[in-house]
TORKEBA-794067 format. One record per residue (C-alpha): z, y, x; residue in one letter. Coordinates in steps of 0.1 Angstrom, whole numbers, plus 5000, padded with zeros to 4 digits. Each point is the difference from the previous one (the first is absolute). Layout:
+------+------+------+--------+
|    Z |    Y |    X | residu |
+------+------+------+--------+
|    Z |    Y |    X |      A |
...
+------+------+------+--------+
***
This chain:
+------+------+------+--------+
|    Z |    Y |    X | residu |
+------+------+------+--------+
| 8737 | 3723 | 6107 |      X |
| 5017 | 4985 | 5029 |      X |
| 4980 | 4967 | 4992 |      X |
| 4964 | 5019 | 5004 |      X |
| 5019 | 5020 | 5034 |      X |
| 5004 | 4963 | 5013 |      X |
| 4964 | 4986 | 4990 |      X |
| 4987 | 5028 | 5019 |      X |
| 5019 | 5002 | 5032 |      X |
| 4990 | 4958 | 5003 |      X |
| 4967 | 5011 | 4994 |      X |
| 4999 | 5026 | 5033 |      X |
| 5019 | 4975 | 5018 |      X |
| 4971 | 4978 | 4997 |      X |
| 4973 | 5022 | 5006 |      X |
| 5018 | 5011 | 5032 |      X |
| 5004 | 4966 | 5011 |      X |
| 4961 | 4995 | 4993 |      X |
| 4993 | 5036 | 5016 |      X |
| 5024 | 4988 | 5033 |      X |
| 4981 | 4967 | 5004 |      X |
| 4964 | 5017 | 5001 |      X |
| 5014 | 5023 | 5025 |      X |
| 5013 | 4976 | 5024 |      X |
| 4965 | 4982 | 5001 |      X |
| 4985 | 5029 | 5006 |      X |
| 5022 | 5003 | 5028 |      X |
| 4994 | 4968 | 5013 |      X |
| 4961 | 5006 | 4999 |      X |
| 5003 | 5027 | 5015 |      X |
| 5024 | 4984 | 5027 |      X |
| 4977 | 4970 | 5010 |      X |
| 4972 | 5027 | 4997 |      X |
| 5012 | 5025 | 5032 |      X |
| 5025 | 4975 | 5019 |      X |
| 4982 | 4965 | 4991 |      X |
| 5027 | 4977 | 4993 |      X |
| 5022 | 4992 | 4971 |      X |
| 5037 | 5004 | 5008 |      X |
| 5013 | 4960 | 4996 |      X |
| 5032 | 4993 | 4973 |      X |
| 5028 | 4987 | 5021 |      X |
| 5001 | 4971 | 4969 |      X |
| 4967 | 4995 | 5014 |      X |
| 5003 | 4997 | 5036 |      X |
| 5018 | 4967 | 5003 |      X |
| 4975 | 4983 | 4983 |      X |
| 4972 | 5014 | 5024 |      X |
| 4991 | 4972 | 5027 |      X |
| 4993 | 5013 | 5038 |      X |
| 4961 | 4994 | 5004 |      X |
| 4995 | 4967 | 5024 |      X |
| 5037 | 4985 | 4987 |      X |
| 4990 | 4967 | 4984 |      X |
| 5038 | 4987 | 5001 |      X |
| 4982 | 4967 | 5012 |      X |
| 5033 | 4991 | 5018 |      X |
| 5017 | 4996 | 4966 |      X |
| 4980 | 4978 | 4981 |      X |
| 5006 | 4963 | 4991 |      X |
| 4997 | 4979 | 5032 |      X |
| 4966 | 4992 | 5012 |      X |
| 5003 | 4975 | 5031 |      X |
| 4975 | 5007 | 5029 |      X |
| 4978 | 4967 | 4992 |      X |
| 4997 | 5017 | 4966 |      X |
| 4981 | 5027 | 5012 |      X |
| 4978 | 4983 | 5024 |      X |
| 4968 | 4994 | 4987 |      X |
| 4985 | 4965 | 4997 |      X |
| 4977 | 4986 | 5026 |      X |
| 4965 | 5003 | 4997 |      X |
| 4990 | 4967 | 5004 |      X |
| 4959 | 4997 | 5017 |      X |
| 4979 | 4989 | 4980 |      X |
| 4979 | 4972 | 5020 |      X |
| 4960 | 5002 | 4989 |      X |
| 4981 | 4967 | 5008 |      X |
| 4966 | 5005 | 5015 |      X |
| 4975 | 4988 | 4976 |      X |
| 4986 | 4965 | 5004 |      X |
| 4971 | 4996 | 5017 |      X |
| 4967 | 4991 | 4981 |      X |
| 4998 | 4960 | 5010 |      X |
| 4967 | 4991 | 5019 |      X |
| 4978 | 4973 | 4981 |      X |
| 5010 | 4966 | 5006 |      X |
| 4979 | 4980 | 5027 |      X |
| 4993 | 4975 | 4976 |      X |
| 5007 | 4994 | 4960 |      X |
| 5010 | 4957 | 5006 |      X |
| 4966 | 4991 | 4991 |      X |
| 4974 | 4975 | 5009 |      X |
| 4966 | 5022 | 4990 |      X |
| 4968 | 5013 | 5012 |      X |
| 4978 | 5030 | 4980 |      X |
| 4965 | 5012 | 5007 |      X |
| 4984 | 5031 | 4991 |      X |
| 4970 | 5014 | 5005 |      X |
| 4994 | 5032 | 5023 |      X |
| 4960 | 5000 | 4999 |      X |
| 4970 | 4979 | 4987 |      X |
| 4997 | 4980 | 5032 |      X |
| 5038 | 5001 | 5010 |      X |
| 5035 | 4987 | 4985 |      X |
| 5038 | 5011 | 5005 |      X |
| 5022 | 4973 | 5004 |      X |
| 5044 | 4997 | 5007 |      X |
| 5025 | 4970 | 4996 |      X |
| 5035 | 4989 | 5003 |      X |
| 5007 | 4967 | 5011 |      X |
| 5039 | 4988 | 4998 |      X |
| 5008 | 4987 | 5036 |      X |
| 5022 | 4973 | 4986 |      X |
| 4965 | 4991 | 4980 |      X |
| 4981 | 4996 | 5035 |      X |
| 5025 | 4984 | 5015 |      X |
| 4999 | 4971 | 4972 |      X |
| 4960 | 4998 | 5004 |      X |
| 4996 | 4996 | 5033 |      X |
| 5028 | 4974 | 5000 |      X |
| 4985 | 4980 | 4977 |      X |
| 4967 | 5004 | 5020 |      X |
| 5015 | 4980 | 5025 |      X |
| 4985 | 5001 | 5034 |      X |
| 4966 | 5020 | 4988 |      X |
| 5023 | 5028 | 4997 |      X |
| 5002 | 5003 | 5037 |      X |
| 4962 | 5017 | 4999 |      X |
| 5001 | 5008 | 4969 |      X |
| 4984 | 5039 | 4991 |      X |
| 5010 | 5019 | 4972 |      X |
| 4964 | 5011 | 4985 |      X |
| 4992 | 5024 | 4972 |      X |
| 4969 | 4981 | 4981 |      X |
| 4979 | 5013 | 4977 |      X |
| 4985 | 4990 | 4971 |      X |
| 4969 | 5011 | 4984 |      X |
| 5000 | 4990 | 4962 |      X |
| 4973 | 5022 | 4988 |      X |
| 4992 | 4990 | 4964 |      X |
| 5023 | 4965 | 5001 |      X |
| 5035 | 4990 | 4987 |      X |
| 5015 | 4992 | 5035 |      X |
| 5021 | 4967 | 5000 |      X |
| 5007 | 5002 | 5038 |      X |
| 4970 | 4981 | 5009 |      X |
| 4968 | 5013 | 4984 |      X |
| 4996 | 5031 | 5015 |      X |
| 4964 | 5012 | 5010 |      X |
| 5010 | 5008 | 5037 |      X |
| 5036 | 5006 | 5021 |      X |
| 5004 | 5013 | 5031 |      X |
| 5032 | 5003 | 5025 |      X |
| 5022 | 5025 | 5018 |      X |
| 5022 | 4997 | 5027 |      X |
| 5027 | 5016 | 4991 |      X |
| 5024 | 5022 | 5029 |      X |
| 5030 | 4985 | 5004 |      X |
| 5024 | 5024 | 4980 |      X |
| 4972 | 5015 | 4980 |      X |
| 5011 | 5012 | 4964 |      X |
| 4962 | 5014 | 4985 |      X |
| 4970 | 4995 | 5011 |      X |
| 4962 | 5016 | 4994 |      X |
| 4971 | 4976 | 4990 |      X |
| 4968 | 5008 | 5006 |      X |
| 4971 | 4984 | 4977 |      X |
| 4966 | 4996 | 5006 |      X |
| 4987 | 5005 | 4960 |      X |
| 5013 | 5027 | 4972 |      X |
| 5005 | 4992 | 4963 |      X |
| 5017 | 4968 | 5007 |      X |
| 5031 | 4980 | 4992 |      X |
| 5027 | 4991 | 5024 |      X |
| 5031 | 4983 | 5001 |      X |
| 5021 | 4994 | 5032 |      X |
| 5026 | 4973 | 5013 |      X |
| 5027 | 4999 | 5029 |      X |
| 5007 | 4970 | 5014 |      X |
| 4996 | 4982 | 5033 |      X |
| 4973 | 4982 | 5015 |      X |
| 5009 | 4969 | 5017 |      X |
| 4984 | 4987 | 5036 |      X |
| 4982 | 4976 | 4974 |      X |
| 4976 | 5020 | 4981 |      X |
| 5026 | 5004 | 4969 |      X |
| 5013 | 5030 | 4983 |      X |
| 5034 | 5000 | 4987 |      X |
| 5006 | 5028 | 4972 |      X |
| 5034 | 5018 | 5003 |      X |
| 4988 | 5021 | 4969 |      X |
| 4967 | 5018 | 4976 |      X |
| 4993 | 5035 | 4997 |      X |
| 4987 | 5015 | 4968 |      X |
| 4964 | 5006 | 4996 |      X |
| 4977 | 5028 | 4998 |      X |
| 4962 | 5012 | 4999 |      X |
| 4985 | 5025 | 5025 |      X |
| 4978 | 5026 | 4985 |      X |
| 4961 | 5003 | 5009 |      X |
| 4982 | 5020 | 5021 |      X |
| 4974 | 5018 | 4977 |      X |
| 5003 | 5027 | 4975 |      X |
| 5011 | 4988 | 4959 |      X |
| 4969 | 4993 | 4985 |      X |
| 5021 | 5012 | 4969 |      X |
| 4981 | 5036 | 4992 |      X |
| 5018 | 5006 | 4966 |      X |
| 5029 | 5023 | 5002 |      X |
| 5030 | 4984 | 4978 |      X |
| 5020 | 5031 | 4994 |      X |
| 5035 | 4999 | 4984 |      X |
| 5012 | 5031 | 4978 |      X |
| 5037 | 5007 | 5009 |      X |
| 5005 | 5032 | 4978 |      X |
| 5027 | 4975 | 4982 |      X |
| 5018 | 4990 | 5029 |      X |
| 4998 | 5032 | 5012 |      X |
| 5018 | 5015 | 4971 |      X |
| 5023 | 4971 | 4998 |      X |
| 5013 | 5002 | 5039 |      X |
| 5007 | 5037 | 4989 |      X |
| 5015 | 4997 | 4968 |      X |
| 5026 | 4972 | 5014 |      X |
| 5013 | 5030 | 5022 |      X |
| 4999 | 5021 | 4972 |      X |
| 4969 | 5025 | 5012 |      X |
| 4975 | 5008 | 4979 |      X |
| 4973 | 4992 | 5022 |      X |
| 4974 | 5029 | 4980 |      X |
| 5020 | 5025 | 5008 |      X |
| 5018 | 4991 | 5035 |      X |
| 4972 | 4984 | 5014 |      X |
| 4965 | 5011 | 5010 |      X |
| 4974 | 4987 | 4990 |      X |
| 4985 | 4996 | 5040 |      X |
| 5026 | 4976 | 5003 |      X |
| 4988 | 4978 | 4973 |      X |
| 4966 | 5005 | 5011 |      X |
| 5013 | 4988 | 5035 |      X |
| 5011 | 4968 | 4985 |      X |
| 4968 | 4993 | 4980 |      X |
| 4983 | 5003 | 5034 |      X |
| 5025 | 4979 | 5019 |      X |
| 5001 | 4970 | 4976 |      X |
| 4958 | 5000 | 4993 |      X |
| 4998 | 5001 | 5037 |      X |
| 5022 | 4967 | 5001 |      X |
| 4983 | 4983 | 4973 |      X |
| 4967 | 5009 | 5007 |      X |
| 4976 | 4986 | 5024 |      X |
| 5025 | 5000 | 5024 |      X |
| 5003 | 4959 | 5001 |      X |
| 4985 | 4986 | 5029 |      X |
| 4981 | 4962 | 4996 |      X |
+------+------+------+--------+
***
């Protein structure tokens, strides 16, 4: 009997302790609720920190060139190089002619200083009236040698001249020209030879046939290399445009 009187007075101890702890939070909600704050332990206090307080005083010791930041050193940006200007001249001895029209030619040279200073040494005294002349050659229909050529003519060249237009008196010809200079004597002295070339004619191409080139295959073949399916990307006015453009080139366009 007194065993069960025991069991049950532990029991109501513990379901007052239970009842006593939901009543205090209830309190407490009810606390915060009306008065807004919570009522702080005394256990709890000391460990609370004042806001602001860092304590920075009392840690390890951090020297003042510690906590200096690092220089920012400037960073120095080069201007970009300039794009260089084409040379004066490429150390060659050389002259080129083009042609600019059936009855006129294109021509430019570069002669080495040290090259015309040897030349008109070895001239001697004819160097003293010595011109530097451009002559041309016309070696229509022959395998030039220097001396077989079906007419030449000269030009006084401007002292300091680099190019030079020649004016012909016939189209559809072939020229050739030298630089050199002509002696007090009669005699031309060659520095150096130009290439040679043929002048178009004057009339229209007696060739009437139009020699047209299909270029569906290149087409699609420029296209497919960048990976466009030229069909379907591409209309087909621009392939027309290219029939038109390349018949136009190798049709009668060719002048005699």
């Amino acid at each position: 009997m007194k065993e069960i009187f025991l069991l049950i007075l532990e029991i109501f101890k513990a379901l007052t302790e239970i009842l006593w702890e939901k009543i205090k939070y209830v309190l407490k909600i009810l606390w915060i609720r009306f008065f807004g704050y919570e009522e702080i332990p005394q256990e709890k206090k000391e460990a609370v920190v004042e806001w602001g307080v860092t304590g920075e005083d009392e840690w390890p010791g951090i020297t003042e060139t510690e906590t200096k930041e690092p220089p920012v050193k400037e960073m120095v940006v080069s201007p970009p190089s300039a794009i260089p200007d084409l040379p004066d001249s490429y150390g060659e001895n050389r002259i080129v002619i083009m042609q600019r029209d059936p009855l006129c030619l294109f021509c430019y040279w570069e002669l080495q200083q040290a090259k015309i200073d040897n030349f008109l040494k070895n001239l001697s005294t004819l160097a003293y009236d010595a011109s530097l002349v451009l002559r041309v050659y016309d070696v229509t229909n022959i395998l030039f040698d220097g001396n077989n050529a079906n007419k030449y003519f000269d030009s006084v060249l401007v002292q300091g001249a680099k190019d030079w237009y020649i004016h012909l008196e016939e189209p559809n010809r072939s020229f050739c020209a030298d630089i050199g200079f002509l002696t007090s004597d009669g005699t031309f002295h060659m520095l150096t030879r130009s290439n040679t070339i043929t002048t178009p004619g004057m009339c229209p191409s007696d060739i009437t046939e139009d020699q047209r080139v299909e270029i569906e295959a290149p087409y699609e073949k420029v296209y497919a290399s960048m990976g466009i399916d030229a069909a379907s990307h591409v209309p087909e006015s621009a392939s027309a445009k290219w029939q038109r453009f390349f018949s136009h080139i190798l049709s009668s366009s060719e002048i005699c």
